[in-house]
Residue frames relative to the residue before (quaternion, step in Angstrom):
aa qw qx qy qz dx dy dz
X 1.0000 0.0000 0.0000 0.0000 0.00 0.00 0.00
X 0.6317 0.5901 -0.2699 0.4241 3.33 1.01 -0.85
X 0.6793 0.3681 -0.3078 0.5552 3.75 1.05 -1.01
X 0.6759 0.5435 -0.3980 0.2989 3.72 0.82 0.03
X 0.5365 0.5588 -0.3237 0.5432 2.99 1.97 -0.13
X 0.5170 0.6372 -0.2972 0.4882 3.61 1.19 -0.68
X 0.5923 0.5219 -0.3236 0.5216 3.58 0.92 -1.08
X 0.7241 0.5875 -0.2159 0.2895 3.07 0.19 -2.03
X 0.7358 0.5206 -0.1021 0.4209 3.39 1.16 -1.01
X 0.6627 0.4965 -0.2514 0.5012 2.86 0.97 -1.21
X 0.6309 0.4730 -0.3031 0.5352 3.82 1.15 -0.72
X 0.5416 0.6174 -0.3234 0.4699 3.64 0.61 -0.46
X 0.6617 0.3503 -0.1393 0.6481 3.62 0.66 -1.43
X 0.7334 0.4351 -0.3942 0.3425 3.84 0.07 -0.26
X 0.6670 0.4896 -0.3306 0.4541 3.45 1.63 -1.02
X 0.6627 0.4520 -0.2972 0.5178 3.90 1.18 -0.60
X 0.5184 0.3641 -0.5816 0.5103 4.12 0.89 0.32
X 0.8287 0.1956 -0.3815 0.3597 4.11 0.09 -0.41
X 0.2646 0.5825 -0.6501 0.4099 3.65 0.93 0.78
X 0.7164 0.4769 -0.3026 0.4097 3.67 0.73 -1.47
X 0.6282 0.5716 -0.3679 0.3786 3.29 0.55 -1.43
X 0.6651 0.5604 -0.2920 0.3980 3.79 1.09 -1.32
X 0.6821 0.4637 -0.2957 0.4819 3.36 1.09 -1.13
X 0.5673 0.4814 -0.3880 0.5439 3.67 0.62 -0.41
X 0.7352 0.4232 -0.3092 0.4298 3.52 0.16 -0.27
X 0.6142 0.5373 -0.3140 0.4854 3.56 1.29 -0.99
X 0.6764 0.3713 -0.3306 0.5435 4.03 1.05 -1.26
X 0.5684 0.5325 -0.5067 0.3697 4.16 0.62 -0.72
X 0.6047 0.5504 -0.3392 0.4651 4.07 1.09 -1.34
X 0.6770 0.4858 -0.3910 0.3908 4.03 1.01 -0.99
X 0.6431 0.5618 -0.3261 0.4055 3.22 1.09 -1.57
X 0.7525 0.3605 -0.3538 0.4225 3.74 0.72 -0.65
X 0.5752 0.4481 -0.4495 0.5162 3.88 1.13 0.04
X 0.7655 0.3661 -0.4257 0.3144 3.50 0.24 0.29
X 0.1891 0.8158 -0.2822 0.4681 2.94 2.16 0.26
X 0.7870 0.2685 0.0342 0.5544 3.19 0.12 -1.71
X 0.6672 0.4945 -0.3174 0.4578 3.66 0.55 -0.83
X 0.7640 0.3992 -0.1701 0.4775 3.78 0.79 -0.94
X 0.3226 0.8402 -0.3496 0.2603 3.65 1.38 -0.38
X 0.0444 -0.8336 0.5080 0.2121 3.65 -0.02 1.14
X 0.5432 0.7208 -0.3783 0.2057 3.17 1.02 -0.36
X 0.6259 0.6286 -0.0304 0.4606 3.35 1.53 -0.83
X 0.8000 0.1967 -0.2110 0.5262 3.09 1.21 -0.94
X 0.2378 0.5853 -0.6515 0.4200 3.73 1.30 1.01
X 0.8198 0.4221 -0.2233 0.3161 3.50 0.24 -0.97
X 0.8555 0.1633 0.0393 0.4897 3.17 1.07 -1.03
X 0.0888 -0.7185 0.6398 0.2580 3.80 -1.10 -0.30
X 0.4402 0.7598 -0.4547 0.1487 3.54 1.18 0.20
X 0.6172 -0.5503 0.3722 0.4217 3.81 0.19 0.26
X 0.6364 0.7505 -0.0204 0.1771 2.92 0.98 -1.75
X 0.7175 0.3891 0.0916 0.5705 2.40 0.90 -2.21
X 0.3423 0.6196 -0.4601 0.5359 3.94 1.71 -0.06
X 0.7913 0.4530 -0.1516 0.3815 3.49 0.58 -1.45
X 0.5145 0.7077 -0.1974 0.4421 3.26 1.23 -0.69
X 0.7352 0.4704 0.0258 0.4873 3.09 1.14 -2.00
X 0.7760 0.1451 0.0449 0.6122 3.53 1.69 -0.62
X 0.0801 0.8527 -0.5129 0.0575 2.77 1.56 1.68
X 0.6587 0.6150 -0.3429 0.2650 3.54 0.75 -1.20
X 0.6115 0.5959 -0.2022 0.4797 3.25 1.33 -1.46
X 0.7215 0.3172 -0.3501 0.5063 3.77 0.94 -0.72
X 0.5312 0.7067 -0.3149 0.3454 3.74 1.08 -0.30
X 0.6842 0.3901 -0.2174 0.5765 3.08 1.69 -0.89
X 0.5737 0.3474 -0.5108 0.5378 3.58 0.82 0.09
X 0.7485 0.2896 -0.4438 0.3988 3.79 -0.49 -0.10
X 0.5161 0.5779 -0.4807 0.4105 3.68 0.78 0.32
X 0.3594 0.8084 -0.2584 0.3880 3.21 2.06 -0.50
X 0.2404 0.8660 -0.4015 -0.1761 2.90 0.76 -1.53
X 0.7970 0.2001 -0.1732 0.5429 3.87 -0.30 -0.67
X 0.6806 0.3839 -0.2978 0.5484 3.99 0.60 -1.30
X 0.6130 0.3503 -0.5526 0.4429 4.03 0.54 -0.35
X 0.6141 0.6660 -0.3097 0.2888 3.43 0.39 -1.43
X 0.7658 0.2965 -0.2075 0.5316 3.81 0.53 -1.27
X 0.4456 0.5823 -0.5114 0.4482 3.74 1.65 -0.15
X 0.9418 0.0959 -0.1691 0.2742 3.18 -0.19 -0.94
X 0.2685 0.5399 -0.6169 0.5059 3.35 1.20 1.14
X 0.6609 0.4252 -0.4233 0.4508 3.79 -0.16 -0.40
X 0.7942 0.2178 -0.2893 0.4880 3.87 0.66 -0.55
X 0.4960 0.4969 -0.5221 0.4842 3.23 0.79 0.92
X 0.6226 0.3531 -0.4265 0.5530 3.72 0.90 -0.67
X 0.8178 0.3213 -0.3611 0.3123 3.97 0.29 0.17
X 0.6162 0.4669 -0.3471 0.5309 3.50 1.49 0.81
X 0.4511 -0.6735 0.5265 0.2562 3.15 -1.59 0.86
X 0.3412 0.9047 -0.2056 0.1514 3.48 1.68 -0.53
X 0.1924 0.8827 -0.4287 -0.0085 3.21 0.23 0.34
X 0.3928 0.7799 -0.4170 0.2522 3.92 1.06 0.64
X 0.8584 -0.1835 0.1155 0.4649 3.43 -1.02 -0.69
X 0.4680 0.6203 -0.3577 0.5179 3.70 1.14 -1.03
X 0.8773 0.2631 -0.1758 0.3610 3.60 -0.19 -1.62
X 0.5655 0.6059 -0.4060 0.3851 3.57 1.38 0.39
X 0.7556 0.3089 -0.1490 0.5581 3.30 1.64 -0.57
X 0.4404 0.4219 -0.5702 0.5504 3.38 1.19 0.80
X 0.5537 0.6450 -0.3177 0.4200 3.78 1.13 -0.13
X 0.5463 0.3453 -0.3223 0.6917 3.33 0.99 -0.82
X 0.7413 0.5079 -0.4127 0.1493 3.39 -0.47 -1.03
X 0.4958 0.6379 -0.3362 0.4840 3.41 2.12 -1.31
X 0.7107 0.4482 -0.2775 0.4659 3.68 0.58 -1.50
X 0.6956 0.4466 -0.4442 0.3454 3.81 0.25 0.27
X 0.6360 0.6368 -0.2645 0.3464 2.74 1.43 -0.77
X 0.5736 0.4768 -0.1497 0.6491 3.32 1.52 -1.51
X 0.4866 -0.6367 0.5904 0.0965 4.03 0.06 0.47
X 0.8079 -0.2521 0.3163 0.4286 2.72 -1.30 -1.38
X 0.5404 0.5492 -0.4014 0.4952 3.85 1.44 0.12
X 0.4271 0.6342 -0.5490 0.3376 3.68 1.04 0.22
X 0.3608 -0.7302 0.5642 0.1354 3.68 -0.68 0.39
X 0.6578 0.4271 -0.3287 0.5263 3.56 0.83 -0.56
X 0.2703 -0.7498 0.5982 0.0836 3.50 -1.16 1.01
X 0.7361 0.2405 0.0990 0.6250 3.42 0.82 -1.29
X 0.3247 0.5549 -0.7168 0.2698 3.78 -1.23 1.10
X 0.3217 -0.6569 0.6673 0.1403 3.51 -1.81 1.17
X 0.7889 0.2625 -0.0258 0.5551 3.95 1.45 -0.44
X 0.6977 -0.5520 0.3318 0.3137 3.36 -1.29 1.26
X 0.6276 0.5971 -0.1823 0.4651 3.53 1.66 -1.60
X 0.6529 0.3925 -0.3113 0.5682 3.79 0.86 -0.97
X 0.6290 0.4934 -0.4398 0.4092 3.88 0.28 -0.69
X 0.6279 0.4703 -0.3489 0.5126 3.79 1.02 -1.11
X 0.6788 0.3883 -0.4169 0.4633 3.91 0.07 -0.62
X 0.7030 0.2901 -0.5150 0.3955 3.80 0.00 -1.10
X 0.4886 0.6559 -0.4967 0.2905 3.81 0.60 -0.73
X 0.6606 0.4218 -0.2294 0.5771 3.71 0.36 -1.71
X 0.6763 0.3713 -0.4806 0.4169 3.98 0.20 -0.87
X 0.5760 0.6155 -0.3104 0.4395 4.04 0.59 -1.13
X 0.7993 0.4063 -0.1812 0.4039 3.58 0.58 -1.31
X 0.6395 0.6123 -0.4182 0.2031 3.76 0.97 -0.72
């Protein structure tokens, strides 16, 4: 009885360090989209999306190194925004690196159209 409590625990304490480990990763992926998204340096020069990314390669590198926990992050805050600006254009790009060649969307001019053909492509 005793080593079944030992189990029980030990599995208990393992499932709430990578709940954490996830959150820490989910606020490190925000801290670096607002990085790049909030950049003044960039948007003296530009409004191209792009060049946001460009300017904050490292910062977008570490969110698509993310991979699955960025990926289902910011699908979930797309399904809970009407938003459709700079943020949701480069969690867009960022979704479509991640997914490779299993991305379905070929063509999008906005974070908001990439999220819909995605969900339309995926049902």
């Amino acid at each position: 009885m005793r080593n079944l409590f030992f189990l029980f625990m030990l599995l208990l304490l393992t499932a709430c360090t990578s709940a954490e480990k996830e959150m820490d990763i989910i606020q490190q992926v925000e801290r670096d989209l607002e990085k790049i998204v909030s950049s003044s340096e960039v948007s003296k020069l530009s409004s191209n999306p792009n060049d946001y990314i460009k300017g904050h390669e490292s910062e977008f590198n570490n969110i698509v190194e993310q991979k699955k926990i960025a990926l289902t992050h910011f699908l979930n805050k797309f399904a809970k925004s009407n938003e459709d600006g700079l943020e949701e254009y480069i969690m867009a790009a960022a979704c479509s690196i991640i997914l490779g060649k299993k991305d379905p969307v070929n063509e999008w001019s906005s974070g908001k159209e990439w999220y819909e053909q995605y969900m339309a492509a995926t049902k």
